[in-house]
N, C-alpha and C positions, 0 to 999 in steps of 0.2 A: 730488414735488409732494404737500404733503399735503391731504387734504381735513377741515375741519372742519365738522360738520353741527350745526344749532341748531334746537331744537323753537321752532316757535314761540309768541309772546309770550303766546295767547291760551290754548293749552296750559298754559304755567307759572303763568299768573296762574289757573286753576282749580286745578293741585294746591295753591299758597299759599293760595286761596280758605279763609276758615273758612265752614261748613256748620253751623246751629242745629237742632237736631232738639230739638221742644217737646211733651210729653208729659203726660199725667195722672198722679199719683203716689196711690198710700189705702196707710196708715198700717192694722196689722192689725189696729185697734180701727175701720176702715170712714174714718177720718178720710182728706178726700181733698184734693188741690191741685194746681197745675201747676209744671212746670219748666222750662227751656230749659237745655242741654248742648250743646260743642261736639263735635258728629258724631265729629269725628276724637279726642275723649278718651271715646268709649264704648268700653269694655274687653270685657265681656265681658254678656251675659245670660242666667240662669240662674235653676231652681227657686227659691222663695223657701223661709223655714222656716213662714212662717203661713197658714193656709187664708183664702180671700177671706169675709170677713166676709157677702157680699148671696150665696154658692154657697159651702155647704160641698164641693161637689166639686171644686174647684179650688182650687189654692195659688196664694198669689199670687209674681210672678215677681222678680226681685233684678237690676238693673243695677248694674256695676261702672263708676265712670267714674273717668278718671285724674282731679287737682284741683291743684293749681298748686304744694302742699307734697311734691309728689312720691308721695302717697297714693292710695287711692281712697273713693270716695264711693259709699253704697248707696243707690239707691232701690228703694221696694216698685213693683210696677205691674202693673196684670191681665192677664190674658190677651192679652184686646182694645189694650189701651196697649202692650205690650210689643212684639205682632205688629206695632203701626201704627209705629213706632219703629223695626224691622228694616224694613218696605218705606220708610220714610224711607230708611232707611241702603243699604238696593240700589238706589235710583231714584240716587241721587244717586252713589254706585260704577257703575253704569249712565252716565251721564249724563257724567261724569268719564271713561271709557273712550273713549266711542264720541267727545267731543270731542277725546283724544290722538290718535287713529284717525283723524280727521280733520286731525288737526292740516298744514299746511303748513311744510314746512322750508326753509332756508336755507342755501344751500353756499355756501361761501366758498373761492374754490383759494388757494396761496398757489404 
């Protein structure tokens, strides 16, 4: 007899789910603007090369995101935009977990 088990529907339709994580971006001449990126093509975030124009003691920070040429895209972003951006991206890793964890399955004997 085998058993096949199936997450359910509510489960797969979150990890399909696309997720907008929307941000402040400044340009290291202080030029600033917003963005929206999908969650799931944020790469990487990291040290920028230009110091934040309004605090010289801070660089500002470099988001990698994947973009649809197979490439990535840079944005600059502060401190504060960067960190707001990572708890975008844990709440919703967060949030995505704990509903597979709840998730209800489906057995099917044959």
């Amino acid at each position: 007899m085998r058993t096949l088990i199936l997450l359910a529907a509510s489960a797969l339709l979150v990890a399909a789910s696309e997720f907008t994580v929307v941000f402040e971006t400044m340009q290291c001449n202080g030029d600033r603007g917003f963005a929206s990126v999908a969650m799931e093509n944020v790469s990487k975030i990291e040290s920028g090369s230009c110091v934040n124009p309004n605090d010289a003691k801070q660089k500002l920070r470099q988001m990698l995101v994947k973009n649809e040429r197979g490439s990535y895209d840079t944005f600059s972003l502060t401190q504060e935009a960067a960190e707001d951006v990572m708890v975008q991206i844990r709440a919703y890793n967060k949030a995505r977990l704990e509903n597979l964890q709840k998730a209800n399955t489906l057995i099917i004997s044959k």
